[in-house]
N, C-alpha and C positions, 0 to 999 in steps of 0.2 A: 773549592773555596766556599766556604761557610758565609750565610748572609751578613751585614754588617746589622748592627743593633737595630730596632725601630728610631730608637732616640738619636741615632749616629746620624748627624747632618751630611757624614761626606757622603752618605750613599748618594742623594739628589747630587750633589758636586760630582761626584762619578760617573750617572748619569748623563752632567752635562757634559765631561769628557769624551764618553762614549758616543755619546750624539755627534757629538763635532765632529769627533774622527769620521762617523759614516757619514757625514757633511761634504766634507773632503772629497772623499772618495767617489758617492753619489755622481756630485757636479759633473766628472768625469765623463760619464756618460753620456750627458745634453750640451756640455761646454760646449761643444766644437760647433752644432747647429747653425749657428747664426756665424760661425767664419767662415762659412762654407765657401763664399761666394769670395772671402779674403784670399783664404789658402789658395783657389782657383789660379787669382793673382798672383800673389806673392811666390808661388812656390810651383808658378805653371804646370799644376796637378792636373792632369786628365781624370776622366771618370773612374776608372779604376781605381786612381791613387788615390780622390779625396774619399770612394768607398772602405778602399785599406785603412786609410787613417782612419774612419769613424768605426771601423770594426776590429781593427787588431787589439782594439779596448776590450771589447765584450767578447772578443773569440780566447784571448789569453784568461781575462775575469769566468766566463762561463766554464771554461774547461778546468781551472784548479779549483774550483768552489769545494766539490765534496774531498778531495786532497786536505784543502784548509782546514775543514774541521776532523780530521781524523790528525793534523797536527799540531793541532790544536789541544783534544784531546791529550793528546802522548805528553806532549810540552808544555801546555799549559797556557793558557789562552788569553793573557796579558804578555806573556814572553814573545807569542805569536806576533798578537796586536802591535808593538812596537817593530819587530821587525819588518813587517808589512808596511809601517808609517816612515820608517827608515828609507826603505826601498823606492817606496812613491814617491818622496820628498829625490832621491840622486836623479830617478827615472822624469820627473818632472822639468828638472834642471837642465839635463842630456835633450830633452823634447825642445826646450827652450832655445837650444844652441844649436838647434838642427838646422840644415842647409839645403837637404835635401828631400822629399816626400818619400825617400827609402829611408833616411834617417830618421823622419818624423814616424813614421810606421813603427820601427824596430824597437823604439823607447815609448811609445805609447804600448806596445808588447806588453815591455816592462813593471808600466804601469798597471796593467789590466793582472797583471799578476800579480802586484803586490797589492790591490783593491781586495783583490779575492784572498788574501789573508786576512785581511780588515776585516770583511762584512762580517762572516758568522763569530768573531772572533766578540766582535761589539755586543749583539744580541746573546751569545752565551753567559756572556757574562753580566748584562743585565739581568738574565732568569738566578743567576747565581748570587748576583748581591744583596734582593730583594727579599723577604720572604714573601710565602703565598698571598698574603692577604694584602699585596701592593703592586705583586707582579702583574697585574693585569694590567694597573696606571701606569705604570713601567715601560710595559712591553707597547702600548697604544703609544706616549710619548715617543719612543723608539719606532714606531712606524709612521707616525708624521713627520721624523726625521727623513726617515727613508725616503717619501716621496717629496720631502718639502726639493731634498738634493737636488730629485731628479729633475723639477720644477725652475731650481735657480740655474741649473748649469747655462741655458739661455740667458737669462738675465744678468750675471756675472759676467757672461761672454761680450754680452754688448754693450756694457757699462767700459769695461775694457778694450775693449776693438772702438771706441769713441774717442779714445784718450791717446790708447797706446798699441804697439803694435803685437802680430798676434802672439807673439813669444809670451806676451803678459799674460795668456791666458794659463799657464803654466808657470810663469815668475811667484804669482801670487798663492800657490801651492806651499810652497819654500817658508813662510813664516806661520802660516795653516796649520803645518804638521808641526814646524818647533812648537807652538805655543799646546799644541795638543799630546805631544810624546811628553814634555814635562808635566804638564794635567795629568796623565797619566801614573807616573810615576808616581807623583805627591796624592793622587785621591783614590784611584782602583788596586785595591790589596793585590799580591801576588798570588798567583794560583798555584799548584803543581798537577803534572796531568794525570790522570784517571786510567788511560786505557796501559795495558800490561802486555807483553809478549812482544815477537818480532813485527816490526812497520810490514804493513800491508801493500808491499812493493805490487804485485799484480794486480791488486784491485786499485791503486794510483795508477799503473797504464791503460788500466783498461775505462778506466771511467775518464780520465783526462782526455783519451783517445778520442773515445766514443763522444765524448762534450764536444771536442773539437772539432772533429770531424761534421758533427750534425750543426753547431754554427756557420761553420765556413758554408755549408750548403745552404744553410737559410739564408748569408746575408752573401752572397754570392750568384743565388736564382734569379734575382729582377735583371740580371747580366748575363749570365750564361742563357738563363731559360730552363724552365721549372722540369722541361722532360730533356735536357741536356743528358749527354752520356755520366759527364762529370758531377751533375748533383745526381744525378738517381744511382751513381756507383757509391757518392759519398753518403747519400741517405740510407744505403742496404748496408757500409760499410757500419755508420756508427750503430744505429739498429740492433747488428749482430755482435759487435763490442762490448754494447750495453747490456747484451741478453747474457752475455758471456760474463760479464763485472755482476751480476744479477745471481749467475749460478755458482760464480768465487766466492761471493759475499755470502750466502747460502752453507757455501762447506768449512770455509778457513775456518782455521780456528782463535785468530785474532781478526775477524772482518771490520773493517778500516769503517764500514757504513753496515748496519742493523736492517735489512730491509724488511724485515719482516713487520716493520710497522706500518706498511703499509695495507696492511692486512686492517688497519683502524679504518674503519671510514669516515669518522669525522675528521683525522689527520689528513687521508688523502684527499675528501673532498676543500677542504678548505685548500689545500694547494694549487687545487686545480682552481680555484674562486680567484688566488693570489694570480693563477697566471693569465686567467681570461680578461683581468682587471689592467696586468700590465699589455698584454696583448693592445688593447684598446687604445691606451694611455700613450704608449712609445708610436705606436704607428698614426695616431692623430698628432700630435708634438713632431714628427720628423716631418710632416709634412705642411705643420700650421705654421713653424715657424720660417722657413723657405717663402710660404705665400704672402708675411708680413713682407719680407724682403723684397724679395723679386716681380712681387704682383702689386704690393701698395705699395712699391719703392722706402719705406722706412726704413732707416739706419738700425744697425746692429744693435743700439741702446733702446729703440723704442720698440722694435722687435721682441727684444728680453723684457721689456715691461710687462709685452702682452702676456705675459706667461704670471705674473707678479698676481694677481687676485685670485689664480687655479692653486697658485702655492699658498699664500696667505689662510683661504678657507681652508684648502684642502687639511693643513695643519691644524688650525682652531679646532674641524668637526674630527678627527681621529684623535688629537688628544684629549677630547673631554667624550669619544664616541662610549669609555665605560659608562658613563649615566644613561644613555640607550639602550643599551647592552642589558645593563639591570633590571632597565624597567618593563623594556619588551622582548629581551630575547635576544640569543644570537642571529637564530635565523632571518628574524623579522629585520633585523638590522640593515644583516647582508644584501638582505634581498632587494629592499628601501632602495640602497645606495647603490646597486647595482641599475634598478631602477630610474634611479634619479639620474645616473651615467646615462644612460640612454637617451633619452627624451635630453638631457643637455647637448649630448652630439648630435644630435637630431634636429635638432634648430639650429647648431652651430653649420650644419650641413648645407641648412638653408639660406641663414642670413650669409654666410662669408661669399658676400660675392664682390666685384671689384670695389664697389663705392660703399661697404658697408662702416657704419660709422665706429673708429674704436673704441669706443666705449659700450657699445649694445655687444659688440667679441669680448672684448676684457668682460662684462657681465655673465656670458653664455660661459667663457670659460671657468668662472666663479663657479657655476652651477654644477660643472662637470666637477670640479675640486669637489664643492662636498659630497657627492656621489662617490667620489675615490676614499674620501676621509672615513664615510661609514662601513666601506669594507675594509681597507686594509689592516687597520687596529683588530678589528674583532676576527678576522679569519687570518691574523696570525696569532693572536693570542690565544684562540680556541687551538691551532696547529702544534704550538710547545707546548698546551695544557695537554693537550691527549697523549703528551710521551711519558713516559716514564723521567724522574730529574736527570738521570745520565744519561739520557741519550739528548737530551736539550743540543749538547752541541752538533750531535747529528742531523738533529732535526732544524735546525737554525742552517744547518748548512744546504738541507735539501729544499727549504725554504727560500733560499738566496739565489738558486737551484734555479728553481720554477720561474718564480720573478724573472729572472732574467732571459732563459728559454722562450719565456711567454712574450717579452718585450721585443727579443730577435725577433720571432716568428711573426710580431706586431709590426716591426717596419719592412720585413721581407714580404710581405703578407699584401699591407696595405701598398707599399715603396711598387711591388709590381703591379697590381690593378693601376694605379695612378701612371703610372707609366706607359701601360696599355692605353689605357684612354686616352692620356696627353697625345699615345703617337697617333690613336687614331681620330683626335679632331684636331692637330696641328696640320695646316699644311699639308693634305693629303699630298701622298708619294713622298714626302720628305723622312727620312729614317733620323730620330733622334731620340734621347728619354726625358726625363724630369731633370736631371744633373746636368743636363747642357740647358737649360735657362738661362743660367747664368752668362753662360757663352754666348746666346741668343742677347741677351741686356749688354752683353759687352761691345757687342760687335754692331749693336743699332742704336738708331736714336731712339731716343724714352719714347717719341710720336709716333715710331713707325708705322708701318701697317705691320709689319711680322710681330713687332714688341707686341701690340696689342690682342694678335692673332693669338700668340703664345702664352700671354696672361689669361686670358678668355678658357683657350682648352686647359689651362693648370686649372686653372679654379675649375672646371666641370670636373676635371679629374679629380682634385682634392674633394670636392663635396662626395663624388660615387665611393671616394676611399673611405671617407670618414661615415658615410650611412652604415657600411658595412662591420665597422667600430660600434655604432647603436647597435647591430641589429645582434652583434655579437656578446655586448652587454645584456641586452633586451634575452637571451635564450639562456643566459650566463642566471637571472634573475630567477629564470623558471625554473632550473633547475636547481636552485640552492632551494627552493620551495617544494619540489619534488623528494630532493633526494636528502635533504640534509636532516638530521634524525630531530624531529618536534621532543620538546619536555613532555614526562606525561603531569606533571602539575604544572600550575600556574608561575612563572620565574618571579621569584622573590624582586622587591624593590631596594635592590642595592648593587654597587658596582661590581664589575665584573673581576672575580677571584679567580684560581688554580684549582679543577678547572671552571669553568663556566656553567650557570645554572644549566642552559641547554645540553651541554655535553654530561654533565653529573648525573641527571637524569634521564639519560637518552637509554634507549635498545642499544645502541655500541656503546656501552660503558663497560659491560662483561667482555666485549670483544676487545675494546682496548687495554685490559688488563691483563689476558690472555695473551696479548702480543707482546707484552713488554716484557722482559727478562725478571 
């Protein structure tokens, strides 16, 4: 699909289209946070089940990621987008009507599969409508979307779990996607697809495979246990999957995904920036919003607020982070706001203890937004600038990719340390995790001595999880300084274009040209 004019007002309409829909979809991911403690209730979920329900999202999303955009490619990546918005809007409905925590599981599947038609299908097609000299505003807008999602799924959750019950957090899906499948329709052109030859059926099992396989083991270990027979058989399974979808992609002669661009190093390392940033992000949020709940006793609405000022900046500083970007550089950007992540979770590590006030949390969490806001615009925009235009949606897919591997491995990562500790300063001899808190606030008075026992070691726990969030931004920082390739002039004072000063005049500029077809 060819850009729409400069003068053409519906590209920004289009835009807002695109944005909603990964609106949608995003929330998905953090909704369920703050019902944790509902669903417990409502749906006499044991630990097990409330971990299915919060991952059979991201284990179905993670694993068709690179699928989507190869069908995307083939079919065309508005034709995709609606299906996917189709899909999530019945899967949504079925969620709503569930009965049971196997039934809430299997349509949340659902969903997570038709999200992962959404993602790359959005950002493809922003690089497509835009020309070069706006893609950069573009693509930054579309990344404060991204995170703004993941920010409100909390706050949406508890606005509704205040009112109505949890089904709503899923009813309110259903007029979301109508009103955005007709946006679509009336403002993003149709596309046709690009890629030629027979579907790349083996390299779709094999990377599906391998995605899935390495999910389930990440969000599976704080449970099984990290040297279980079962994660370390599923961790060598997907491993070898992957190396395998790695050497298909390599020979086919229609490969579903181009890997050889990873062979860019400004491609790859920006993704790896994408995934240490969500790493941080998803395993601070899985466990900050629980400690609103269960350790300051606030309800699910004031819960989801807390999250309301991380979202607010985080979106202001990524949509205008192109003026940054122009005036200092990519790298300096990156490095900034990776930076600024740090030192925000670094104090949030400190002050969140039982009696801190919310408003000095809501300000900390502010802090950490814009540290998020100044990387994710610019290290995904430098990430689609460094491909070649047809592989945009490949790259948008392996983008979508990372993010979300980065964000598993962020709550499996952090979800077990925290665990660890909660068990070993609860109640010594007592075998319990983080997920039975709730069970603990059920079963005693708010005075207890066990209540208070158990709020006490969460919070140690939540702080030792969240330092190790800094200390993984804080090495995330040094390294985008180390390794990410400096301009050899001075970056011009102007916003960031296709691609970026840094990247145009970098040493991988020959190399990523070379890699691109």
């Amino acid at each position: 699909m060819n850009s729409l004019e400069p003068t053409d007002r519906r590209r920004w309409a289009a835009q807002g289209a695109l944005c909603t829909s990964l609106v949608v979809v995003t929330i998905d991911n953090t909704v369920l946070n703050t019902a944790i403690p509902t669903l417990a209730r409502e749906l006499h979920a044991t630990t097990v089940d409330l971990q299915w329900i919060n991952n059979a999202y991201t284990l179905a999303f993670a694993a068709l990621l690179i699928t989507a955009g190869g069908l995307g490619a083939r079919f065309g990546h508005r034709r995709i987008l609606l299906t996917g918005l189709t899909l999530f809007a019945l899967g949504s409905a079925c969620a709503a009507l569930s009965h049971t925590s196997l039934q809430l599981i299997g349509w949340r599947t659902v969903m997570g599969a038709a999200a992962a038609l959404v993602m790359p299908a959005t950002l493809s097609l922003v690089v497509s409508i835009f020309a070069p000299h706006e893609r950069g505003r573009a693509i930054g807008i579309w990344s404060a979307t991204a995170g703004l999602g993941i920010a409100i799924g909390p706050v949406a959750g508890g606005v509704l779990l205040e009112h109505f019950n949890w089904g709503s957090v899923f009813w309110i899906n259903l007029p979301l996607v109508a009103g955005v499948i007709a946006a679509t329709i009336l403002l993003v052109p149709p596309a046709r697809g690009i890629t030629k030859g027979s579907f790349d059926i083996p390299g779709l099992l094999l990377s599906a495979g391998g995605l899935a396989l390495m999910v389930d083991a990440l969000t599976q270990a704080s449970l099984r246990g990290w040297s279980s027979p079962v994660t370390l058989v599923e961790i060598v399974s997907a491993t070898a999957l992957l190396a395998v979808f790695i050497w298909w992609e390599l020979r086919a002669s229609a490969p579903m995904t181009d890997v050889r661009i990873f062979t860019s190093r400004v491609f790859s390392i920006s993704n790896a920036i994408l995934a240490v940033t969500f790493f941080a992000v998803f395993g601070v949020l899985f466990t900050y919003t629980q400690y609103l709940q269960l350790v300051r006793g606030y309800g699910p609405l004031v819960a989801g607020v807390g999250a309301v000022p991380f979202a607010i900046v985080m979106a202001a500083v990524a949509s205008s982070s192109d003026r940054m970007v122009g005036r200092f550089g990519v790298r300096s950007s990156i490095a900034s706001g990776l930076a600024v992540m740090s030192v925000g979770l670094l104090v949030l590590s400190i002050a969140a203890d039982r009696y801190a006030p919310f408003g000095i949390l809501a300000a900390i969490m502010a802090l950490v937004g814009a540290g998020m806001g100044l990387v994710m615009a610019p290290a995904t925009t430098t990430s689609i600038s460094s491909v070649a235009p047809q592989q945009a949606s490949m790259a948008s897919s392996i983008n979508s990719v990372v993010r979300e591997l980065g964000g598993v491995l962020g709550v499996a990562v952090i979800g077990t340390v925290v665990a660890t500790v909660f068990r070993s300063r609860f109640e010594p001899g007592v075998d319990t995790s983080t997920a039975d808190l709730a069970q603990i606030h059920a079963g005693a008075p708010p005075a207890s001595a066990l209540t208070d026992a158990a709020n006490q070691a969460y919070t140690s726990a939540m702080s030792t999880g969240i330092q190790i969030c800094a200390a993984v931004a804080f090495v995330g920082a040094l390294a985008v300084i180390a390794l990410f390739p400096a301009p050899r002039l001075p970056a011009p004072r102007r916003p960031v274009s296709s691609p970026p000063a840094d990247l145009a005049n970098s040493d991988d500029a020959d190399a990523r040209s070379s890699s691109n077809p």
